[in-house]
MOPAC internal coordinates of N, CA, C and O (Angstrom, degrees):
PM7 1SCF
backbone

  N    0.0000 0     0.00 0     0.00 0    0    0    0
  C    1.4558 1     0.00 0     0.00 0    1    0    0
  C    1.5176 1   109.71 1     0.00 0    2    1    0
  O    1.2310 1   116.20 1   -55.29 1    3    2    1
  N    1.5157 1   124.83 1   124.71 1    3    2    1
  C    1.3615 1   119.07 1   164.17 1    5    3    2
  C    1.5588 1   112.61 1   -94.75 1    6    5    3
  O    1.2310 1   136.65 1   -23.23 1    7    6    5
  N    1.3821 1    85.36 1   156.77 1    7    6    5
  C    2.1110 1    96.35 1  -171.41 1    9    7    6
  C    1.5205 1    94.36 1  -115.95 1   10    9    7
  O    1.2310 1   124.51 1   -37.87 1   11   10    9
  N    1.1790 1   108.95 1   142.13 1   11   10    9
  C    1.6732 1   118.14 1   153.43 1   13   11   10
  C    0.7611 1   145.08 1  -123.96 1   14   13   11
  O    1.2310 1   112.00 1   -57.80 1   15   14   13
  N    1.2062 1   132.69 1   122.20 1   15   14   13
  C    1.3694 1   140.54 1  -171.76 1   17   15   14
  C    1.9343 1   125.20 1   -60.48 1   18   17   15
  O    1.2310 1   128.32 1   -58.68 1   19   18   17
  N    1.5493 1   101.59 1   121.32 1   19   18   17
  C    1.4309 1    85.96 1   158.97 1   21   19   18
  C    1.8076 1   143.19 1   -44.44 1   22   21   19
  O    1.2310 1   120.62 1   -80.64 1   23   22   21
  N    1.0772 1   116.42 1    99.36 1   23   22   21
  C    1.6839 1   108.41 1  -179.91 1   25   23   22
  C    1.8276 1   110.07 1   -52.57 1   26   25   23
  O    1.2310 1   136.14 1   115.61 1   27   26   25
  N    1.5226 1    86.36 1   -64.39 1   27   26   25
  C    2.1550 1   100.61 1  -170.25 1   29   27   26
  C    1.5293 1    95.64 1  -160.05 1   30   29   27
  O    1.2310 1   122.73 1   -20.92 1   31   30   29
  N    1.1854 1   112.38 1   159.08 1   31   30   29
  C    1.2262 1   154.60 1   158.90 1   33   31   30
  C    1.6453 1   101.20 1   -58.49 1   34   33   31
  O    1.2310 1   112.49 1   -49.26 1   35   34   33
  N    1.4494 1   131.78 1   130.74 1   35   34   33
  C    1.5336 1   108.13 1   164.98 1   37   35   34
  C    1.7509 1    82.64 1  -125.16 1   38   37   35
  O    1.2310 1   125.02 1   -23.05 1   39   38   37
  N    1.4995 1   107.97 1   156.95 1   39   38   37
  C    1.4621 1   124.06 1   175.52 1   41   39   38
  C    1.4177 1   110.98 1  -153.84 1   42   41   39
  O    1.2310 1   128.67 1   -32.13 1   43   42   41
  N    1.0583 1   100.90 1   147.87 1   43   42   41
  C    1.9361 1   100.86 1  -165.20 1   45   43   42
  C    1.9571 1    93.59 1   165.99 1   46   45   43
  O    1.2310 1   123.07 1   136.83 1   47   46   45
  N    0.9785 1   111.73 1   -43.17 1   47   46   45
  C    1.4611 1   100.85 1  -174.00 1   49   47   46
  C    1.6399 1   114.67 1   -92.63 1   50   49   47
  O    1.2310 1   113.70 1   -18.33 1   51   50   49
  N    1.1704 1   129.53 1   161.67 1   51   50   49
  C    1.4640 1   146.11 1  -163.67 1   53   51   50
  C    1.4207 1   116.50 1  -102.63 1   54   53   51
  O    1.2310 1   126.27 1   170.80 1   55   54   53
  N    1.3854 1   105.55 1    -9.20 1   55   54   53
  C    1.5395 1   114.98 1  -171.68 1   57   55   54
  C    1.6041 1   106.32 1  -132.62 1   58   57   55
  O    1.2310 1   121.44 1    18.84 1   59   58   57
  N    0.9617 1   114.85 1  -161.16 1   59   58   57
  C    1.5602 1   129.28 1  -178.13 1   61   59   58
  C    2.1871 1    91.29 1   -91.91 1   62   61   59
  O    1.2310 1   135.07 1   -27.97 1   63   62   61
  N    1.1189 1    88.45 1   152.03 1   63   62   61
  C    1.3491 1   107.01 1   168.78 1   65   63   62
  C    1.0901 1   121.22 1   -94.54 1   66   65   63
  O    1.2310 1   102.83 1   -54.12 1   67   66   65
  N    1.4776 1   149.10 1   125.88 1   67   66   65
  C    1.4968 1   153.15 1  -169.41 1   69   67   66
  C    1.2809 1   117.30 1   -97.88 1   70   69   67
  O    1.2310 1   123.35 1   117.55 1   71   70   69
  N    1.5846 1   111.19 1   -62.45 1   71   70   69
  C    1.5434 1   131.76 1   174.25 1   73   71   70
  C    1.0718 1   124.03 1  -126.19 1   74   73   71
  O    1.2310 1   115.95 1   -39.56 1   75   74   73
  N    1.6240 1   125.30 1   140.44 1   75   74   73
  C    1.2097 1   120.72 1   157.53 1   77   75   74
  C    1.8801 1   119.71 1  -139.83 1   78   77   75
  O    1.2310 1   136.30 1   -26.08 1   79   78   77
  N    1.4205 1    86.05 1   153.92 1   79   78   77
  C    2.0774 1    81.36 1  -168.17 1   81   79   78
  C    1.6060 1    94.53 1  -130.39 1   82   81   79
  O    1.2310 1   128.57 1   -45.53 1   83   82   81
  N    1.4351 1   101.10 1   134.47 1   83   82   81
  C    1.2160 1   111.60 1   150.51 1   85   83   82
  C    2.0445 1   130.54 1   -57.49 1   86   85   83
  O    1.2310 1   124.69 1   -22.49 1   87   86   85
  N    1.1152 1   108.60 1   157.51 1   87   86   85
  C    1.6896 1   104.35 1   176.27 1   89   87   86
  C    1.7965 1    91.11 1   -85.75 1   90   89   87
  O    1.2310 1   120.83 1   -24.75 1   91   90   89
  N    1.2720 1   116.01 1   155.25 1   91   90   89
  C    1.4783 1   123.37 1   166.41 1   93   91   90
  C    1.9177 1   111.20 1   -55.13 1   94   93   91
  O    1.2310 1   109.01 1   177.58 1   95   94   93
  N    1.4777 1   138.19 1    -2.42 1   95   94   93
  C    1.0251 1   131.88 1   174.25 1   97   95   94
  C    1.6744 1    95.04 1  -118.97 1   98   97   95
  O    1.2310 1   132.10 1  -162.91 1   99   98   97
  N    0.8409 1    94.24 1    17.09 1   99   98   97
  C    1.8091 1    87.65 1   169.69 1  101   99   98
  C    1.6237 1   115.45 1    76.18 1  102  101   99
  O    1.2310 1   120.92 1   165.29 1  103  102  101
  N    1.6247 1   115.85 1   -14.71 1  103  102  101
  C    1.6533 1   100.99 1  -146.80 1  105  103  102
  C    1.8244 1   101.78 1   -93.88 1  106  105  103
  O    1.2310 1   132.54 1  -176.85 1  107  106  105
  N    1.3478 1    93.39 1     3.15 1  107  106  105
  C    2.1179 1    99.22 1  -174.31 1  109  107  106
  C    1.5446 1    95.71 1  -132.89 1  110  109  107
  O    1.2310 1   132.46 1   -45.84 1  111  110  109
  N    1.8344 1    93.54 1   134.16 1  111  110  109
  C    1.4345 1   100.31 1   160.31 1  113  111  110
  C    1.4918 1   115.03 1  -120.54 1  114  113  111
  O    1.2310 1   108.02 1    -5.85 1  115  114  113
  N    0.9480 1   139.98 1   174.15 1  115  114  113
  C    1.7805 1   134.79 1  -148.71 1  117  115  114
  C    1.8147 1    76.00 1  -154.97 1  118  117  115
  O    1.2310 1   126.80 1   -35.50 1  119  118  117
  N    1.3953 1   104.52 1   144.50 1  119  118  117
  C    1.4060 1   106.68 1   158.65 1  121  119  118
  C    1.7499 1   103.24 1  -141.74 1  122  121  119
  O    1.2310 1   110.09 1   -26.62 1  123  122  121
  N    1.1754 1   136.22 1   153.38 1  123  122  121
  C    1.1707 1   133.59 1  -175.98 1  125  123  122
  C    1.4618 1   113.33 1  -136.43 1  126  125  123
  O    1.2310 1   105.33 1   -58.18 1  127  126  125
  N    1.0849 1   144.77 1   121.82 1  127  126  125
  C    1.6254 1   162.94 1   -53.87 1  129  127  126
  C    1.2573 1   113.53 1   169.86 1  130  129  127
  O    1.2310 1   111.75 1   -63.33 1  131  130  129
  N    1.2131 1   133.16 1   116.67 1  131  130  129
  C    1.6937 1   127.34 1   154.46 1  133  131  130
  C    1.5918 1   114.26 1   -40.82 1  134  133  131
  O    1.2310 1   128.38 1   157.81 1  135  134  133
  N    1.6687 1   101.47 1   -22.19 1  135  134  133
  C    1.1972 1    83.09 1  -165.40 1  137  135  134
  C    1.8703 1   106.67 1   -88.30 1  138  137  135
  O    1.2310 1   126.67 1  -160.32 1  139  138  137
  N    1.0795 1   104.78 1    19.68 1  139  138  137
  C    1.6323 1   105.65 1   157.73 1  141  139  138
  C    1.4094 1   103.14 1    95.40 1  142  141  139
  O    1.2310 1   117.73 1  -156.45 1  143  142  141
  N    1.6378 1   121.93 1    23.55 1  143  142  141
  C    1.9290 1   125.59 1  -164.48 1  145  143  142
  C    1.3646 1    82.08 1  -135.44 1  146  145  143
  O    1.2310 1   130.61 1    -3.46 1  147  146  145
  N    1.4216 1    97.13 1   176.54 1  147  146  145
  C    1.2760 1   123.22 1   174.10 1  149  147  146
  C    1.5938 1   103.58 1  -138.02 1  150  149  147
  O    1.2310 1   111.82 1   -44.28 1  151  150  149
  N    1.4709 1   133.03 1   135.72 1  151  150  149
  C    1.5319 1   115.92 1   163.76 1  153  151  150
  C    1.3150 1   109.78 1  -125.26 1  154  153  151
  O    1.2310 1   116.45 1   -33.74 1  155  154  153
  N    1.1301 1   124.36 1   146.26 1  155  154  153
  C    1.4310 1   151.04 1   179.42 1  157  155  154
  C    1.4737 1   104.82 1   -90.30 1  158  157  155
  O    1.2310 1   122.86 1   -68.48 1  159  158  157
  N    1.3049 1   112.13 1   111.52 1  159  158  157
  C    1.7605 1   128.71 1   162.28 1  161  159  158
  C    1.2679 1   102.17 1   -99.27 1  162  161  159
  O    1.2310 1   129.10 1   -22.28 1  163  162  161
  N    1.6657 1   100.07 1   157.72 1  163  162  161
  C    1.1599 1   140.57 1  -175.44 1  165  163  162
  C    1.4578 1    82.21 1  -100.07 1  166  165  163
  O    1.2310 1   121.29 1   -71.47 1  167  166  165
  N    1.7652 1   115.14 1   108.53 1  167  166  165
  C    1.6709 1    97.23 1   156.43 1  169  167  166
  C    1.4643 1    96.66 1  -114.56 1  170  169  167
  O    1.2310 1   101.87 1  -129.21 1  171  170  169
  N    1.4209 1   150.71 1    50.79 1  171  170  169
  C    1.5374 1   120.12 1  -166.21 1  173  171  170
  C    1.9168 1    75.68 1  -125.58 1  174  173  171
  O    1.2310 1   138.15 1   -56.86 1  175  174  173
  N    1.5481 1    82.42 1   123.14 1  175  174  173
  C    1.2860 1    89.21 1   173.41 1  177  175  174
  C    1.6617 1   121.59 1   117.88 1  178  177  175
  O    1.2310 1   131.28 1   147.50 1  179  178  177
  N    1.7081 1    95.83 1   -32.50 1  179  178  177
  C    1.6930 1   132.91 1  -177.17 1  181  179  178
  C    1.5095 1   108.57 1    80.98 1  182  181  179
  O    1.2310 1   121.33 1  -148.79 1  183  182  181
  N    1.2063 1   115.06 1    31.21 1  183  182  181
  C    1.5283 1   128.08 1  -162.55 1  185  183  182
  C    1.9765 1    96.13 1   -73.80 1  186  185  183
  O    1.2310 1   134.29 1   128.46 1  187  186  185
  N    1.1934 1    89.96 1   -51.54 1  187  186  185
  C    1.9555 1   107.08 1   170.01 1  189  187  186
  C    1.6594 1    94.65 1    77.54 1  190  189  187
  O    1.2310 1   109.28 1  -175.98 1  191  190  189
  N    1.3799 1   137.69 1     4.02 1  191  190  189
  C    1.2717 1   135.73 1  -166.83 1  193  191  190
  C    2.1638 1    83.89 1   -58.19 1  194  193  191
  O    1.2310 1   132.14 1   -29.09 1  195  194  193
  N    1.3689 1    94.15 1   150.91 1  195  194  193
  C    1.5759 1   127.11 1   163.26 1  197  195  194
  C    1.3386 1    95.30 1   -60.22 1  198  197  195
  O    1.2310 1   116.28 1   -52.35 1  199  198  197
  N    1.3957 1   124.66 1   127.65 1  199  198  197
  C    1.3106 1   132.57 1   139.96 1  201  199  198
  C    1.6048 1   128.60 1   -89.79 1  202  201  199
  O    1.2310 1   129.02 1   143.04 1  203  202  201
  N    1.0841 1   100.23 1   -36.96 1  203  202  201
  C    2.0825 1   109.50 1   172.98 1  205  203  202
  C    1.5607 1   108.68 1  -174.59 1  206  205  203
  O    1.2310 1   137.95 1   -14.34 1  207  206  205
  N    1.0158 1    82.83 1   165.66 1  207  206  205
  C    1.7305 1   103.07 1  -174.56 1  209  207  206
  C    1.4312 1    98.52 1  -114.84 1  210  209  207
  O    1.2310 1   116.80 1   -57.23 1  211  210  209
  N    1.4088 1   123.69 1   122.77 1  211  210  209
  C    1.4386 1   129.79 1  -166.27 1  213  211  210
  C    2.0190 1   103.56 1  -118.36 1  214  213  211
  O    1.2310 1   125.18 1   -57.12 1  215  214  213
  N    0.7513 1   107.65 1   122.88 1  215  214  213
  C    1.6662 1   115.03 1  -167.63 1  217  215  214
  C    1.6300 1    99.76 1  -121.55 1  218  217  215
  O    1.2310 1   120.51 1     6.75 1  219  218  217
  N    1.5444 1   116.63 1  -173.25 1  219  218  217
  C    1.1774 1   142.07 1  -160.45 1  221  219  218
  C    1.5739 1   135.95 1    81.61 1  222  221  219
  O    1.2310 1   129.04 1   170.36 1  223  222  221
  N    1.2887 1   100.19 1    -9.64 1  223  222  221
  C    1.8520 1    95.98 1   169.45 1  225  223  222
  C    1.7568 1    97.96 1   -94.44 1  226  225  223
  O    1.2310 1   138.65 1    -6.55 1  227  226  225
  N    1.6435 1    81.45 1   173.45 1  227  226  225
  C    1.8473 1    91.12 1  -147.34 1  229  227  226
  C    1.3576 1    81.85 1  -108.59 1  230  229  227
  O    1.2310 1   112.53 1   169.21 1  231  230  229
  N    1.2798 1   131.71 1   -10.79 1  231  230  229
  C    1.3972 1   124.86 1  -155.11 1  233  231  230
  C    1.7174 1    96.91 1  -144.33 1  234  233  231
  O    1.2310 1   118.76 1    -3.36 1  235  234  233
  N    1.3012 1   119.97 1   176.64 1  235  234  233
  C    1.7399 1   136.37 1  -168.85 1  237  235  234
  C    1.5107 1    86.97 1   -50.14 1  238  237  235
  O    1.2310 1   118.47 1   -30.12 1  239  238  237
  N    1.5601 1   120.53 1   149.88 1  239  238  237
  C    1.5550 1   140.44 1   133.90 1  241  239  238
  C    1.4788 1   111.23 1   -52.36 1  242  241  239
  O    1.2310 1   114.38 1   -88.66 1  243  242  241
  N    1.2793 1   128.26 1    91.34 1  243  242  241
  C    1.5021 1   117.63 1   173.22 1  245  243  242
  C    1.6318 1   115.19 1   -97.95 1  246  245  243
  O    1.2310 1   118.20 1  -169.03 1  247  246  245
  N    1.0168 1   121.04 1    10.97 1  247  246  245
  C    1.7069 1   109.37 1  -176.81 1  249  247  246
  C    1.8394 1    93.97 1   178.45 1  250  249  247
  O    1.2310 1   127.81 1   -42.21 1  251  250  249
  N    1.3919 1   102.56 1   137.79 1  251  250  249
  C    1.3823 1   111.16 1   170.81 1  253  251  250
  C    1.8564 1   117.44 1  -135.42 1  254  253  251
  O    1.2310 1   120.30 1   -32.27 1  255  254  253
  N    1.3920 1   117.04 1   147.73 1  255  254  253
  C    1.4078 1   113.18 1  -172.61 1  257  255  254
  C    1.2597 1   106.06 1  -141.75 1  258  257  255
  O    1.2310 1   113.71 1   -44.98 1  259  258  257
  N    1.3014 1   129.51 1   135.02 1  259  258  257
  C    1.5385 1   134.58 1   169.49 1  261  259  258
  C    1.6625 1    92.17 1   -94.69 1  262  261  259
  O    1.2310 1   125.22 1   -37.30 1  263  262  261
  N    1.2517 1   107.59 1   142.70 1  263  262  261
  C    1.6650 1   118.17 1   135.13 1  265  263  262
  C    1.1500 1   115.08 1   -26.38 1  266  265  263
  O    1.2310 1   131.61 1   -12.12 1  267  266  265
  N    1.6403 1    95.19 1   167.88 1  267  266  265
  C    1.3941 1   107.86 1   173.96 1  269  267  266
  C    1.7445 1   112.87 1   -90.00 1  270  269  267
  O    1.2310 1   124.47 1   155.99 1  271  270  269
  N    1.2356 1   109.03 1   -24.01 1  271  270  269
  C    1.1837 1   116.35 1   150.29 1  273  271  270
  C    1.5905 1   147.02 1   -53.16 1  274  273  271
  O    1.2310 1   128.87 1   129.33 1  275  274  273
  N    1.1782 1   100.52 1   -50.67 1  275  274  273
  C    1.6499 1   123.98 1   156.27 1  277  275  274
  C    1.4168 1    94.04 1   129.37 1  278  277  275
  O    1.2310 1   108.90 1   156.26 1  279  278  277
  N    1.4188 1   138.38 1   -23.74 1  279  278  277
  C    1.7140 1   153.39 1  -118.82 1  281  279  278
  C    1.5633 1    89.15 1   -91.68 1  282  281  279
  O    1.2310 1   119.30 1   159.84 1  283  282  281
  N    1.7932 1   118.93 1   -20.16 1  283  282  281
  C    1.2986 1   106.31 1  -158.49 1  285  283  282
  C    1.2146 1   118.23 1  -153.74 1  286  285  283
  O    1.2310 1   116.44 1   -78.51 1  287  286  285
  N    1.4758 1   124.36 1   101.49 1  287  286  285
  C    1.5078 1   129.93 1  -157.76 1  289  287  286
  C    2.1449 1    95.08 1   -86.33 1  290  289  287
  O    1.2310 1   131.30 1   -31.11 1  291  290  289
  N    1.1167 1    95.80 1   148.89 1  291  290  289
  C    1.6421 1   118.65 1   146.56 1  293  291  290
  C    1.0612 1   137.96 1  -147.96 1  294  293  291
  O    1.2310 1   120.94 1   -45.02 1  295  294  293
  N    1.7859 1   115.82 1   134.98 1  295  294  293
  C    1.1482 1    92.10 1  -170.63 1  297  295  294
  C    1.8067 1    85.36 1  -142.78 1  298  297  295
  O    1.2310 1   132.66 1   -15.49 1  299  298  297
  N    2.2323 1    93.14 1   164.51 1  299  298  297
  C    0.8445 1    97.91 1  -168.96 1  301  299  298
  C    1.8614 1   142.59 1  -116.65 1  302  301  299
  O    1.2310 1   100.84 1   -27.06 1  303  302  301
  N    1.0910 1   152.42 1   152.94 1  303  302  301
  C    1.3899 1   127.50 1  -160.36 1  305  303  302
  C    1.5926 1   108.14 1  -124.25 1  306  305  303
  O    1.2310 1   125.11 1    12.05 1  307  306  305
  N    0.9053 1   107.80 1  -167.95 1  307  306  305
  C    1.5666 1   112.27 1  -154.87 1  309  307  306
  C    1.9458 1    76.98 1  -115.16 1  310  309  307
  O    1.2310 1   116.65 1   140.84 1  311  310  309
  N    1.5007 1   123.97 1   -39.16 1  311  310  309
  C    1.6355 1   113.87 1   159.56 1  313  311  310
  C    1.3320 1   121.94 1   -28.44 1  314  313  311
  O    1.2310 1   118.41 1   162.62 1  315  314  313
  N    1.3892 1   120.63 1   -17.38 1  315  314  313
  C    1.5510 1   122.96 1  -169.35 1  317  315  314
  C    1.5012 1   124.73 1    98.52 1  318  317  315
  O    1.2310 1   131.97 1   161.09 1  319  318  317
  N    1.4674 1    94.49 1   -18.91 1  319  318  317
  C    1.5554 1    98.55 1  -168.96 1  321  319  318
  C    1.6040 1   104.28 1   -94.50 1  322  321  319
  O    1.2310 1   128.51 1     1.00 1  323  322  321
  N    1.6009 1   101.20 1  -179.00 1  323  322  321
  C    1.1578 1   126.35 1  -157.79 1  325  323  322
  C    1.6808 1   119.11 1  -136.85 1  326  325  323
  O    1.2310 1   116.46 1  -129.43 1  327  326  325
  N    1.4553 1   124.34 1    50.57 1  327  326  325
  C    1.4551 1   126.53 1  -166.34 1  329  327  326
  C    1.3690 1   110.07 1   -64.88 1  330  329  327
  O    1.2310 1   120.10 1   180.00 1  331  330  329

């Protein structure tokens, strides 16, 4: 059996959290929110510092995807859209 350890706590959003995706090099995590944001961590390193708060859907974050590159996050809402 492996055990894991808590790294940190991350807080920044207002709602419950739904999804979150790593970038394909590991160093960004994206989490996406009822409360209608998306935020960008700093993971390279496990530092987890906030990089931005990403807004414009009107409705929940339900699904997020990096490239295969890493160069290009999307994510998605229950609004229909597709940022």
């Amino acid at each position: 059996n492996r055990s894991y350890d808590k790294i940190r706590t991350l807080t920044g959003h207002s709602d419950s959290v739904l999804v979150l995706a790593y970038s394909p090099d590991g160093y960004v995590l994206a989490s996406g929110s009822l409360d209608k944001t998306v935020i960008i961590w700093d993971a390279k390193n496990r530092c987890y510092d906030k990089i931005r708060i990403l807004s414009g859907h009107s409705d929940r974050v339900s699904a997020l995807a990096h490239s295969p590159d890493g160069c290009v996050l999307a994510s998605v809402s229950l609004d229909k859209t597709v940022i």
